[in-house]
C-alpha positions as CSV (number, residue, x, y, z in Angstrom):
1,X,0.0,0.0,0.0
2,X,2.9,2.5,0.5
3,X,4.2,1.8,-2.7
4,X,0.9,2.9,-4.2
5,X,0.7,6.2,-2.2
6,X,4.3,6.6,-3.1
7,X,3.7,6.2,-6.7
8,X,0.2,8.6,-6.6
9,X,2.5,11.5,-4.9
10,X,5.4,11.2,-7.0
11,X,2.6,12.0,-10.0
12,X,0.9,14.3,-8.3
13,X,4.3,16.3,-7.4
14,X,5.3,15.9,-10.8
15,X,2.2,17.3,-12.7
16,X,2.5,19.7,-10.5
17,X,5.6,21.0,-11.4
18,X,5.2,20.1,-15.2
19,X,2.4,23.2,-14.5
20,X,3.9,25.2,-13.0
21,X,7.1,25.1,-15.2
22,X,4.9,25.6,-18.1
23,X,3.2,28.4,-17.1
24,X,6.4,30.2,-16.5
25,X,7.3,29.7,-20.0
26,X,4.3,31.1,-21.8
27,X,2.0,28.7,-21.4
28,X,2.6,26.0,-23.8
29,X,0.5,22.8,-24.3
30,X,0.8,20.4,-21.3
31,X,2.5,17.4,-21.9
32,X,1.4,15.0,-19.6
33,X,3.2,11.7,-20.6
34,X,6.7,13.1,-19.4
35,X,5.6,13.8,-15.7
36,X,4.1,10.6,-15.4
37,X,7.4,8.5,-16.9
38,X,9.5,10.9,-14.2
39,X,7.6,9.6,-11.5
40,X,7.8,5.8,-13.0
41,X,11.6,6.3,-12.6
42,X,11.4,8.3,-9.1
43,X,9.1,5.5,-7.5
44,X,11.5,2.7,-9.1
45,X,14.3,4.7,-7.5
46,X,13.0,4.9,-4.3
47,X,11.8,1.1,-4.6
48,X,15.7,0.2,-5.0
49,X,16.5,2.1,-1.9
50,X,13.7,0.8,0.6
51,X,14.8,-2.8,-0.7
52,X,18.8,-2.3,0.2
53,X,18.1,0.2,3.1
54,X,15.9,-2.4,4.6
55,X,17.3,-4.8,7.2
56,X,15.6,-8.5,7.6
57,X,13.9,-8.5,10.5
58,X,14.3,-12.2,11.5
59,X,18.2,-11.3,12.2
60,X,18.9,-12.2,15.7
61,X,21.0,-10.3,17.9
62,X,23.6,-11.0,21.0
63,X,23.9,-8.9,23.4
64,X,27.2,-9.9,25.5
C-alpha cells in the first residue's frame, strides 16, 4: 500500500511541477506523458533504496 501512495505522490508532485514550469514559460501545451514516466523512474528509485536500506527482521541479535 505504501508503494501505491508513493507512486500517486510522486505523480501528483510531478504534474504539479510540469504546471507550474509551463506556465512560467508562456504557457505551452501540457504534456502529460513526461511527468508521469519521471515519476515511474522516481518510484522505481526509491523502490531500489527501501529494498537495500531495509534490514531483515528475522536477524537475531547477541547482546554480550
Amino acid at each position: 500500500m505504501k508503494y501505491i501512495i508513493t507512486f500517486i505522490w510522486a505523480v501528483v508532485l510531478f504534474e504539479m511541477v510540469n504546471f507550474v514550469l509551463n506556465s512560467l514559460g508562456g504557457g505551452g501545451p501540457l504534456n502529460v506523458v513526461t511527468p508521469i514516466a519521471l515519476a515511474a523512474f522516481v518510484f522505481v528509485i526509491i523502490l531500489i533504496l527501501d529494498t537495500v536500506g531495509s534490514t531483515p527482521t528475522n536477524q537475531v541479535t547477541d547482546s554480550h
